[in-house]
Backbone bond lengths (Angstrom), bond angles and torsions (degrees), N, CA, C in turn:
res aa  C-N    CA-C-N  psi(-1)  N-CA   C-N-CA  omega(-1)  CA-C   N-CA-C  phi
1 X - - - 1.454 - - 1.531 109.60 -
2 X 1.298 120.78 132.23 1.384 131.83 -179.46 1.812 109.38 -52.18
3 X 1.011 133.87 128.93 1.180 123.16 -171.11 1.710 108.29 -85.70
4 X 1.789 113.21 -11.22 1.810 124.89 168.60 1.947 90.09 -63.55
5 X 1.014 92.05 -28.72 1.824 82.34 -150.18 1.540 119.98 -107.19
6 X 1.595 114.97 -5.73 1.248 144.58 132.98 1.706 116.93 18.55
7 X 1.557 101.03 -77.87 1.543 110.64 -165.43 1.625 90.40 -82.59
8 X 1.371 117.40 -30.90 2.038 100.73 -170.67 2.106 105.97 -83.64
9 X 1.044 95.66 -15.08 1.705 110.87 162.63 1.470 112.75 -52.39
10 X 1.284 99.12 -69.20 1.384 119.71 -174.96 1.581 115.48 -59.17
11 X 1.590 119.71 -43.65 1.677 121.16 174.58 1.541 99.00 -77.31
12 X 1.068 119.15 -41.97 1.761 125.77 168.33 1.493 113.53 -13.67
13 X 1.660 98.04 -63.96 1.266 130.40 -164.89 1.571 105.76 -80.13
14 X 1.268 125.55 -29.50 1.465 109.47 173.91 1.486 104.07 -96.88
15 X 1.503 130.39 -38.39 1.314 110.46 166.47 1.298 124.96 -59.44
16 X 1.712 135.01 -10.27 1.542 121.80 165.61 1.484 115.94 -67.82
17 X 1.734 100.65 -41.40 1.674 103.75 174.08 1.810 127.10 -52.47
18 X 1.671 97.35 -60.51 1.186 117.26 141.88 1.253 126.27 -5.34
19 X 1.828 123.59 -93.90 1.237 129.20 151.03 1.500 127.04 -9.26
20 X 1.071 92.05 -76.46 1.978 117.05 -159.31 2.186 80.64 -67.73
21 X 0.980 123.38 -27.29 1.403 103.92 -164.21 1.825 100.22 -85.04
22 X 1.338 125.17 -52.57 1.030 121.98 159.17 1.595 142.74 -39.29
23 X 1.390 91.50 -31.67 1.868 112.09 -178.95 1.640 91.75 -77.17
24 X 1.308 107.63 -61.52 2.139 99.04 -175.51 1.021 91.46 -66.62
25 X 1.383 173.02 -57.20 1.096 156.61 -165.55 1.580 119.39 -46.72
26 X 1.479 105.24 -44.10 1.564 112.58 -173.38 1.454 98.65 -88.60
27 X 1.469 104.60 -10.24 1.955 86.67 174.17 1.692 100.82 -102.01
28 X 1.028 112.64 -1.51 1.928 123.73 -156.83 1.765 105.70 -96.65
29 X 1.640 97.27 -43.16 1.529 89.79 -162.40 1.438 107.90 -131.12
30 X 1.712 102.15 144.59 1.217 130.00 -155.56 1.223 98.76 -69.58
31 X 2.031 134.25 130.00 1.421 89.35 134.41 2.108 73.22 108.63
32 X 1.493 132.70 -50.49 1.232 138.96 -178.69 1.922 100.31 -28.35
33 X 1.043 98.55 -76.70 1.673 129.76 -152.32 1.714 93.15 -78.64
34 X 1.851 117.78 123.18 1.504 118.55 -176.10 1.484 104.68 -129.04
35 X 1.525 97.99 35.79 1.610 108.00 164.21 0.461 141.66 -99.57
36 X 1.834 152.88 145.91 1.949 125.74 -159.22 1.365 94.60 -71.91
37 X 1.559 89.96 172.25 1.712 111.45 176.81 1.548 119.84 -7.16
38 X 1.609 80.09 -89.53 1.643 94.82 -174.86 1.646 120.33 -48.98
39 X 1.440 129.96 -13.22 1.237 110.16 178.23 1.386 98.74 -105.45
40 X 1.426 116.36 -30.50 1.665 97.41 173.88 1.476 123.64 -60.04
41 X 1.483 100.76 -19.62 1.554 87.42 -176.91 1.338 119.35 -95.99
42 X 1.625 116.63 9.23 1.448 140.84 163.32 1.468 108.77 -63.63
43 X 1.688 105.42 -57.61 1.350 105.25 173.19 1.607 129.69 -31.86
44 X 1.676 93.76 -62.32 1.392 120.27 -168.53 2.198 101.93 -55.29
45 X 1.273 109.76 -36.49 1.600 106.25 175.67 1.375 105.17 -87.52
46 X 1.391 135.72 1.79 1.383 127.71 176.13 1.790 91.55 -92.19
47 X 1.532 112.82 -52.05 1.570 111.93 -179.26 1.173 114.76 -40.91
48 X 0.878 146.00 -78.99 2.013 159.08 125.08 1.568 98.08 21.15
49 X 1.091 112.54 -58.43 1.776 100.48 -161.50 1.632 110.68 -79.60
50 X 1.867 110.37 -33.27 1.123 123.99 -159.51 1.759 87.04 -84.20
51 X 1.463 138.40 -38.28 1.268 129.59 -148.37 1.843 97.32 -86.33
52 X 1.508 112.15 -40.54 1.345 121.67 -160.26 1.362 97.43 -95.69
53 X 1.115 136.15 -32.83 1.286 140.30 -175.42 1.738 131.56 -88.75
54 X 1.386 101.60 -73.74 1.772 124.74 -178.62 1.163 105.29 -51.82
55 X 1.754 105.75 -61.42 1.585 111.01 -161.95 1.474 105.29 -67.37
56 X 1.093 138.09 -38.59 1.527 139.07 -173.92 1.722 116.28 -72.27
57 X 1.507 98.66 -24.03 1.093 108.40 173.08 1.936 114.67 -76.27
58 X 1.690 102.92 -41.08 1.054 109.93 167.51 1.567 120.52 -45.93
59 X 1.449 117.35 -56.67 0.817 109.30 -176.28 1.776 140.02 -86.81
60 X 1.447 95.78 -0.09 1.664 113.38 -167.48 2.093 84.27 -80.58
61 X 1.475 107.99 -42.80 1.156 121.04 175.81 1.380 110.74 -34.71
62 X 1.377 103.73 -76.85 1.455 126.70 -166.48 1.756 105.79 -49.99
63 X 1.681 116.95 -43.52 1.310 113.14 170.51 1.500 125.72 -46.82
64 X 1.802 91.52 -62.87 1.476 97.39 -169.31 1.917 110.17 -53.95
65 X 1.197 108.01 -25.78 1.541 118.12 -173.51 1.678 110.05 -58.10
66 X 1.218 105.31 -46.36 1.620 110.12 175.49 1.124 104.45 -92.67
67 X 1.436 125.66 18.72 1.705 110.38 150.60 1.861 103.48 -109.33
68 X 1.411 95.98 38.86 1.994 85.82 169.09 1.712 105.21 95.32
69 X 1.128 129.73 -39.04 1.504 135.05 -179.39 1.468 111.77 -47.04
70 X 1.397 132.43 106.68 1.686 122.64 162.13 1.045 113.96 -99.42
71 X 1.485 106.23 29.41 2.021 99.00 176.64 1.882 65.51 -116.70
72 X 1.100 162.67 -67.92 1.618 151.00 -172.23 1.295 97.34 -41.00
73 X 1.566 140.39 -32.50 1.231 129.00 -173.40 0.954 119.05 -78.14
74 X 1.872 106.05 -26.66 1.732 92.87 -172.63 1.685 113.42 -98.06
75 X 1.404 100.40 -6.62 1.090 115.99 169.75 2.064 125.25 -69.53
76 X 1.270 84.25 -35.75 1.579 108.43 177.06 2.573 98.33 -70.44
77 X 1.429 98.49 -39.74 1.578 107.60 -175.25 2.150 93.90 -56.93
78 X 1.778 102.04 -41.21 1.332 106.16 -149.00 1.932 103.66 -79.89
79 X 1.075 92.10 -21.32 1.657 114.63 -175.78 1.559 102.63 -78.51
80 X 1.570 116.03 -29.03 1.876 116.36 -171.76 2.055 92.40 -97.50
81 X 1.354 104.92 -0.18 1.892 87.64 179.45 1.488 104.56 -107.31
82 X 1.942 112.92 -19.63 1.299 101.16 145.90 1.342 136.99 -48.27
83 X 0.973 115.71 -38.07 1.567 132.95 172.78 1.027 118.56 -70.36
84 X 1.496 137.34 -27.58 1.524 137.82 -179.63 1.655 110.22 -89.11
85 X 1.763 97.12 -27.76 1.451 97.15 167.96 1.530 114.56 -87.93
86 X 1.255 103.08 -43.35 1.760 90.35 172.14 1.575 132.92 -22.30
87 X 1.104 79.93 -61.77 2.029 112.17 -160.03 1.753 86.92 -89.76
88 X 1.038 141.48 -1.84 1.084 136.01 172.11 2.082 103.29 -88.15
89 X 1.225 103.08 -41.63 1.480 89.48 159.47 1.401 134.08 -67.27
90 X 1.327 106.40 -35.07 1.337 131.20 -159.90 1.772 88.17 -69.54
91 X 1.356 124.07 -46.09 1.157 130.00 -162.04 1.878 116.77 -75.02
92 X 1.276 85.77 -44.76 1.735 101.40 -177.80 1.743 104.88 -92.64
93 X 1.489 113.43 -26.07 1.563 114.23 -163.13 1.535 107.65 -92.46
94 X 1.241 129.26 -44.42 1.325 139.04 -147.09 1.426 107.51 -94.25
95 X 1.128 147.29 108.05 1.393 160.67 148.56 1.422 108.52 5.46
96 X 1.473 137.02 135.18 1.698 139.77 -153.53 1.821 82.25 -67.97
97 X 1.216 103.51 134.47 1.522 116.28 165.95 1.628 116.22 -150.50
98 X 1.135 109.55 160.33 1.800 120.14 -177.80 1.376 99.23 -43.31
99 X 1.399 155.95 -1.06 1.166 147.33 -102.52 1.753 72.51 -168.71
100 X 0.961 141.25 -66.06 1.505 127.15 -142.29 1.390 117.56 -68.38
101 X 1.013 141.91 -9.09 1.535 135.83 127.92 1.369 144.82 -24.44
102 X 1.656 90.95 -26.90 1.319 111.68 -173.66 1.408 118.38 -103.70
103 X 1.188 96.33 -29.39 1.626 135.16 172.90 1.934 93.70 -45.09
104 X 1.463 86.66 -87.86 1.455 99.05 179.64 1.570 114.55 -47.90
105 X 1.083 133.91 -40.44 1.397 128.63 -177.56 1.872 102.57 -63.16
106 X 1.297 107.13 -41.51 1.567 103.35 -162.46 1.608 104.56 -68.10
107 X 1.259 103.53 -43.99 1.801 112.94 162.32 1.198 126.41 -41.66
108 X 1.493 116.08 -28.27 1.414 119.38 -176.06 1.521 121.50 -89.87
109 X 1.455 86.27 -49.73 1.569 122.32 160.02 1.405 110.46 -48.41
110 X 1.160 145.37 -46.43 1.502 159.19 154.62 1.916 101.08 -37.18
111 X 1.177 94.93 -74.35 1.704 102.12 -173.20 1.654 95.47 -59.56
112 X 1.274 166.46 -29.85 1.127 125.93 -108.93 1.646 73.87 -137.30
113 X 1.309 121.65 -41.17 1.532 133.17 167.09 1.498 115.01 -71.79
114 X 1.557 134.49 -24.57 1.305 97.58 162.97 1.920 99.08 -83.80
115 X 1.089 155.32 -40.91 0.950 155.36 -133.84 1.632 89.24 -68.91
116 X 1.389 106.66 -59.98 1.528 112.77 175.55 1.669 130.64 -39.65
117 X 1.458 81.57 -38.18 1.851 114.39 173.92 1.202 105.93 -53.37
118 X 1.382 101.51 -71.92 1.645 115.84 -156.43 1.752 105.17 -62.56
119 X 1.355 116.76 -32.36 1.634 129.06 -177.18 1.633 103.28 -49.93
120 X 1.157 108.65 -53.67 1.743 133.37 -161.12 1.447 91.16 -83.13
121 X 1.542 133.13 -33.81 1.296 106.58 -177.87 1.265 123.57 -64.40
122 X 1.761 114.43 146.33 1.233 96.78 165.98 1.428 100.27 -111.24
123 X 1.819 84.11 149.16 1.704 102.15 -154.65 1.384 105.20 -83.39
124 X 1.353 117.01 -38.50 1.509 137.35 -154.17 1.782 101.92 -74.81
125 X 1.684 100.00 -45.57 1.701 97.21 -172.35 1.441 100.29 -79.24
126 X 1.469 125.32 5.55 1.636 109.23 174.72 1.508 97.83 -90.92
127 X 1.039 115.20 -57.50 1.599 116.95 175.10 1.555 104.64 -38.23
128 X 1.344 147.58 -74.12 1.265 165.25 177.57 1.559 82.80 -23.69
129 X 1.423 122.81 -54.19 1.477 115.18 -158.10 1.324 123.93 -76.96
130 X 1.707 105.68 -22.33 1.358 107.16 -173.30 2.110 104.42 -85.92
131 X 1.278 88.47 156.93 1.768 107.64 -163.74 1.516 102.03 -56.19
132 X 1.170 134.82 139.98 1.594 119.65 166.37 1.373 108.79 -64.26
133 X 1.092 138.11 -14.78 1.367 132.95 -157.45 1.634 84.93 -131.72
134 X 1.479 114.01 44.95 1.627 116.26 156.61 1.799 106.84 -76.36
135 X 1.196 119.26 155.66 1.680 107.61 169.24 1.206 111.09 -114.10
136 X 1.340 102.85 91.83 1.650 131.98 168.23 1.164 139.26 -40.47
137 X 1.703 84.38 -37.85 1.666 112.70 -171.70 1.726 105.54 -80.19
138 X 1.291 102.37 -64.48 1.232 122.52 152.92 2.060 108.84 -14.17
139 X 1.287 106.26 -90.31 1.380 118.41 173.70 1.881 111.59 -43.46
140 X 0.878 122.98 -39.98 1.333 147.66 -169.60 1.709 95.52 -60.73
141 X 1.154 101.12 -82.85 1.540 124.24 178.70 1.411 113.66 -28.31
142 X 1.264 108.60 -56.69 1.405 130.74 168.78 1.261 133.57 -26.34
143 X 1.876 92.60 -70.69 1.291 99.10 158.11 1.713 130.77 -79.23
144 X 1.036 127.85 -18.99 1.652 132.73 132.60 1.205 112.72 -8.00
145 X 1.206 107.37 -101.21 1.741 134.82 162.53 1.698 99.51 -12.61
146 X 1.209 117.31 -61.28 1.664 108.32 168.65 1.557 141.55 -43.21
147 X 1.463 80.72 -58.43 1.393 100.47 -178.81 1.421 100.39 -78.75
148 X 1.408 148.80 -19.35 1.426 127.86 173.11 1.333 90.25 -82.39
149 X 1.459 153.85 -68.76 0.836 136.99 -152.76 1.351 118.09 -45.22
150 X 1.309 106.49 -47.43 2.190 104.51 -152.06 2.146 76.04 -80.88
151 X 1.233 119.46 -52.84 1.636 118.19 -179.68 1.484 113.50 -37.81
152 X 1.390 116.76 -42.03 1.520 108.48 177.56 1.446 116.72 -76.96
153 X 1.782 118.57 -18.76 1.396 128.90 -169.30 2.027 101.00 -66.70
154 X 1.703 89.47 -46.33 1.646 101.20 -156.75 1.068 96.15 -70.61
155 X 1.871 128.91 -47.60 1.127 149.30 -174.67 1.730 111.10 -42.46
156 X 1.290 96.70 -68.02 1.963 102.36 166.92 1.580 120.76 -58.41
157 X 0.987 110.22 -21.15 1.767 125.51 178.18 1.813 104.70 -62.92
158 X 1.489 85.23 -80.69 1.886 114.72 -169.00 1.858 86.78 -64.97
159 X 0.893 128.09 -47.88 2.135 111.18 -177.10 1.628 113.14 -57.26
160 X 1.930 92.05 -36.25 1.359 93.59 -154.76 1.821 104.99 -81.22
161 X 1.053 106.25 -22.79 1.788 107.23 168.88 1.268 94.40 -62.61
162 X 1.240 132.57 -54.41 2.178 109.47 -153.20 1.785 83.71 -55.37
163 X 1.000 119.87 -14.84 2.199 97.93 -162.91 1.391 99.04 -107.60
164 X 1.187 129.94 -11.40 1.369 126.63 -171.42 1.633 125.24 -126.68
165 X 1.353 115.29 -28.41 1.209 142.71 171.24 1.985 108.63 85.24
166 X 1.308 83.13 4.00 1.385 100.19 -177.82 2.010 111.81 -63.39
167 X 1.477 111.69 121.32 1.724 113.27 -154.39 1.660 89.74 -94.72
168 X 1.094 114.34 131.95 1.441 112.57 -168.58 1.215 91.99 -78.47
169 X 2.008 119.56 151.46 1.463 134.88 -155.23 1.275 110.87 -81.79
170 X 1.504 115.70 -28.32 1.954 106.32 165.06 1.637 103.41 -41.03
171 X 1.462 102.13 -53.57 1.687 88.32 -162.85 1.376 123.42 -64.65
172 X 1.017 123.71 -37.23 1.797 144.67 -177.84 1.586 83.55 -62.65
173 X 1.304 135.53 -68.95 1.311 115.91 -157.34 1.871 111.27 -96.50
174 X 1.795 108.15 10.50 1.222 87.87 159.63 1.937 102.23 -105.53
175 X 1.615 121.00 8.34 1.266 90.55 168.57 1.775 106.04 91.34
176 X 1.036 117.29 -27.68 1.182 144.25 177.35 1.842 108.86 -44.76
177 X 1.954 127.97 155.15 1.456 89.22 142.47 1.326 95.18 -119.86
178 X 1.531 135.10 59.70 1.073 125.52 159.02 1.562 99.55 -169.45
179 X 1.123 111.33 166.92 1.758 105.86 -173.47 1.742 91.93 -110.68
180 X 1.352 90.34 124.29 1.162 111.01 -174.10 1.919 105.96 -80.00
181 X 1.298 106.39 -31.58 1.532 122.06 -157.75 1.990 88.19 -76.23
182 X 1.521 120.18 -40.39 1.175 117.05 172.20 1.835 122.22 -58.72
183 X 1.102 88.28 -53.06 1.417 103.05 169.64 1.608 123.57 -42.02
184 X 1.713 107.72 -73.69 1.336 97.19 155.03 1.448 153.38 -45.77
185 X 0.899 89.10 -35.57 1.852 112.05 -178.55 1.367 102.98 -69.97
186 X 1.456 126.46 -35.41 1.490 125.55 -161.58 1.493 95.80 -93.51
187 X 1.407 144.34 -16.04 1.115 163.91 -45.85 1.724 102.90 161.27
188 X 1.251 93.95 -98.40 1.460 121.98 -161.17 1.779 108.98 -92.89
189 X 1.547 115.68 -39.99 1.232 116.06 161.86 1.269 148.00 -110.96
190 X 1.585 116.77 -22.73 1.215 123.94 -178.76 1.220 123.78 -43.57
191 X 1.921 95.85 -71.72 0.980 97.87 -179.45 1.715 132.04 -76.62
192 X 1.189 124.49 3.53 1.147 143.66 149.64 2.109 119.41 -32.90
193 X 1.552 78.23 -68.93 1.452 90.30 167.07 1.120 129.78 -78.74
194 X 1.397 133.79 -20.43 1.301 114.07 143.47 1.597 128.38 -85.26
195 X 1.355 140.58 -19.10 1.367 116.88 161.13 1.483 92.46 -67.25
196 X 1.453 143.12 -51.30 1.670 99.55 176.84 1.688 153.77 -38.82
197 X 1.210 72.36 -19.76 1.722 89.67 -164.14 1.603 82.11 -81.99
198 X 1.622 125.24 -74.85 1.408 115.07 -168.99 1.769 126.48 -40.17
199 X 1.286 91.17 -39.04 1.776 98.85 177.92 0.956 114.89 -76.06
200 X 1.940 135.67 -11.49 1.280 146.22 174.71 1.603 93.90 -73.06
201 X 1.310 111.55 -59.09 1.613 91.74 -139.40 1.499 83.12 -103.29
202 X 1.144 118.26 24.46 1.755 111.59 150.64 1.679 109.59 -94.36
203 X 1.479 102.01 -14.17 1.744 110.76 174.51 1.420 97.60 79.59
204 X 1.219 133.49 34.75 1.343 145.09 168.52 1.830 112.24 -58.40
205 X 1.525 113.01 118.30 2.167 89.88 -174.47 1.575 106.01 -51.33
206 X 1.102 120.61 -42.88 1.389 114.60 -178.98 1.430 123.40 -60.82
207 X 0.925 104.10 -4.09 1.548 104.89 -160.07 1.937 92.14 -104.52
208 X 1.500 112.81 -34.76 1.598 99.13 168.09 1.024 113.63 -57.29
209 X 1.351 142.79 -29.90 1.719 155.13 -154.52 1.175 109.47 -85.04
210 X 1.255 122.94 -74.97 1.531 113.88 145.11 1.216 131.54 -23.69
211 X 1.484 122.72 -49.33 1.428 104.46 -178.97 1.481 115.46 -102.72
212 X 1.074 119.28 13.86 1.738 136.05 147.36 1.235 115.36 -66.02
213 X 1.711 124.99 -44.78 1.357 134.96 -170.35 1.900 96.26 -68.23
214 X 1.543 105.77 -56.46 1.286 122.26 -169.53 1.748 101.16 -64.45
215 X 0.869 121.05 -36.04 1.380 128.10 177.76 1.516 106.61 -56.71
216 X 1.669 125.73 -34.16 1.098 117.99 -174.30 1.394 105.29 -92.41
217 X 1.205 110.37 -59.95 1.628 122.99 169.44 1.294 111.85 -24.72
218 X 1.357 125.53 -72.16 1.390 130.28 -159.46 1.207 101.55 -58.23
219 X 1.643 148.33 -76.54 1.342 139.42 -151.85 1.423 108.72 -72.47
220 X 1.552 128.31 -24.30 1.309 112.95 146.78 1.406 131.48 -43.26
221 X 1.475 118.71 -53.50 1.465 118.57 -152.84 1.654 87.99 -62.84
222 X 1.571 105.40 -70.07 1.885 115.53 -178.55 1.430 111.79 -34.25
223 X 1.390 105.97 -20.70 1.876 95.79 -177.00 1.828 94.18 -78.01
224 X 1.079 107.57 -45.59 1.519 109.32 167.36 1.083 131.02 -13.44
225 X 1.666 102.68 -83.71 1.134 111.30 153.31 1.708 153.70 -53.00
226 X 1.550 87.60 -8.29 1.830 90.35 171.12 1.422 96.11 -108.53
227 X 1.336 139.59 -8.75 1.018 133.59 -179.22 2.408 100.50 -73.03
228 X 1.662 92.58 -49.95 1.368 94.23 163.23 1.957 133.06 -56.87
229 X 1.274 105.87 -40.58 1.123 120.38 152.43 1.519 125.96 -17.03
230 X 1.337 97.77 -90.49 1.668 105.55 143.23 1.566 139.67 -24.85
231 X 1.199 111.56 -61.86 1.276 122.89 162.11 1.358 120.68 -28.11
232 X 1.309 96.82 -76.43 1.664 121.72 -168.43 1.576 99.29 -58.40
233 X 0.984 127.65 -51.16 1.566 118.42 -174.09 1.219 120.13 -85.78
234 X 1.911 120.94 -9.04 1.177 127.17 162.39 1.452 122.95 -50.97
235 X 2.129 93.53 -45.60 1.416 121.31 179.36 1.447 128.36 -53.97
236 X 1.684 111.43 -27.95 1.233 132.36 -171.35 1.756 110.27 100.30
237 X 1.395 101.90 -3.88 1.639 107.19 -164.42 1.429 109.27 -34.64
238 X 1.724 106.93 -67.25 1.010 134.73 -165.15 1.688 120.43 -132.87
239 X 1.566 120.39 125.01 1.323 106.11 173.23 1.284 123.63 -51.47
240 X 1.164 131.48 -55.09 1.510 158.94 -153.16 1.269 105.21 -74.66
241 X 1.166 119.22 99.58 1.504 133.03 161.70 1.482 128.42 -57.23
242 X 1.453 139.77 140.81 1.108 137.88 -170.07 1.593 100.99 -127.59
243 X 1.503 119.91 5.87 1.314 128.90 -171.78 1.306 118.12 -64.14
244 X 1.775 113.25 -41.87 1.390 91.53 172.65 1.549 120.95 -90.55
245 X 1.239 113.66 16.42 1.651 116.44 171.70 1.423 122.42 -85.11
246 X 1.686 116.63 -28.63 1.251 138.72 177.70 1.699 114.85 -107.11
247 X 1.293 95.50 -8.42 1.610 99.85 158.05 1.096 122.29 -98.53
248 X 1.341 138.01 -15.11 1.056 152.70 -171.33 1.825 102.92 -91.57
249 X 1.378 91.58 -45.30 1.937 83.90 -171.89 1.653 110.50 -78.72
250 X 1.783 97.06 -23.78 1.827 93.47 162.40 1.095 121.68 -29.42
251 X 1.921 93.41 -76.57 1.919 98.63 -166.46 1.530 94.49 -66.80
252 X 1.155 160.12 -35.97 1.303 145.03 -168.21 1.595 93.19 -60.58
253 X 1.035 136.93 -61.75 1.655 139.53 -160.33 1.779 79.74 -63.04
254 X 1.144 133.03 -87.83 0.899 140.54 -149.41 1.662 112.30 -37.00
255 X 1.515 110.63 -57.59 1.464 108.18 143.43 1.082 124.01 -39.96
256 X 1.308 140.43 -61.46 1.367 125.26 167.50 1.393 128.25 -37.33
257 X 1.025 109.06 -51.72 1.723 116.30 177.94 1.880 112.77 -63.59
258 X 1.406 103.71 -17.64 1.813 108.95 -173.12 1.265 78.31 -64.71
259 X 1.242 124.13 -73.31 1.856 158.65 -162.61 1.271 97.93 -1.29
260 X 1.797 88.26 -68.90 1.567 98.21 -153.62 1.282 115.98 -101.79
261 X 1.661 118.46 3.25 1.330 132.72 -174.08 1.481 108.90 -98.77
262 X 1.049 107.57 -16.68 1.757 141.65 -148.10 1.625 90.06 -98.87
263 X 1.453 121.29 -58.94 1.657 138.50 160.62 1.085 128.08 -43.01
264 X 1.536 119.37 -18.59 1.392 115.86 -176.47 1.505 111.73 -110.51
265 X 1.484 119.07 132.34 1.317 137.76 169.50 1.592 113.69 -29.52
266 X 1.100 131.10 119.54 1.557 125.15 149.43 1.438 134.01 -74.05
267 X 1.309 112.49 38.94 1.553 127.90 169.72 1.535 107.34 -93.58
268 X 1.634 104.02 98.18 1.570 100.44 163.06 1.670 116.85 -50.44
269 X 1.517 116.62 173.53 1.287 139.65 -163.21 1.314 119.74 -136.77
């Protein structure tokens, strides 16, 4: 084990346990989750994606990283902001449960390991690695294209109540008294994705890092959500499907992430 990379190993390692123990739990036990329908059964497709998916990813990451890999490192950075956003709903969104202890630890645990992460990265040999003739712009755009979209959704929502008093329908049907999903996003991702996108396709080192992190993050969270998609209308919740909106930005993220993952050199450092 790298002795730079030591302490984000080590929180790595209790947030996968962490994780994976909460995720079978929220798919395991009866009776956990004291939220109506529709958000418990949100939970249950975030449990599923985060237990079979994130965490394994976290950690296949985290290996290859301490064998020399900084495309595993930055991938391992993009896998710990899933996690800070995850558990950041889980923490503020989800109804008081046996679980919220854990909640809060994984949140903390999230921040305290990428911060550690990001210190130890080196920024310069990831940039160095990616292809000059990566398409930035391309990737760039992308995430643009995101962030105006879900920004103009929340944006028309949150303006359009001060004139109407009208409570936008996430909240009414998550039960909620505030939309947590606005909050974060404006928060935790927006603006993320767009100073990424600008510092990308100016070829900024920071700006690959970011959109490496976002590269991992993003086609997870959307798999989330079409995995929930499903759910909810399996359940009877809701007629109205959101599947091909969150399936669609998957494989787009997912393409994105070939793009720019696809661009970078495999010469350890």
């Amino acid at each position: 084990m790298s002795s730079n990379l030591k302490p984000v190993t080590i929180l790595s390692i209790l947030i996968a346990i962490l994780a994976s123990f909460v995720s079978a739990g929220g798919l395991l036990l009866d009776g956990l989750y004291r939220d109506n329908a529709f958000v418990t059964t949100t939970w249950l497709g975030n449990d599923a994606v985060t237990l079979f998916l994130a965490v394994p990813i976290l950690v296949a990451a985290m290996i290859f990283s301490n064998r020399g890999s900084l495309k595993a490192q930055l991938i391992w950075m993009g896998a710990l902001d899933y996690m800070l956003y995850n558990y950041a709903f889980y923490l503020f969104g989800a109804a008081f449960n046996w679980f919220f202890l854990i909640y809060a630890a994984l949140l903390a645990l999230s921040i305290f390991a990428l911060i550690f992460g990001l210190i130890k990265l080196d920024v310069n040999g990831i940039s160095q690695q990616v292809k000059k003739d990566a398409p930035v712009k391309w990737i760039g755009g992308y995430f643009l294209f995101v962030a105006s979209g879900l920004g103009l959704v929340y944006l028309i929502q949150s303006i359009g109540f001060i004139f109407t008093d009208n409570v936008p329908a996430i909240v009414t049907m998550s039960g909620h008294t505030t939309n947590v999903v606005f909050a974060l996003d404006l928060t935790l991702l927006i603006p993320w994705l767009i100073l990424g996108a600008l510092w990308l396709m100016k070829r900024q080192p920071w700006g690959y890092v970011i959109a490496g992190i976002l590269s991992v993050k993003g086609p997870l969270y959307t798999l989330v959500l079409a995995v929930n998609s499903i759910l909810i209308v399996n359940a009877g919740i809701t007629q109205t499907s959101e599947l091909p909106l969150w399936g669609t930005l998957t494989i787009l993220g997912l393409i994105a992430s070939m793009l720019f993952y696809g661009n970078m050199n495999r010469a350890k450092q």
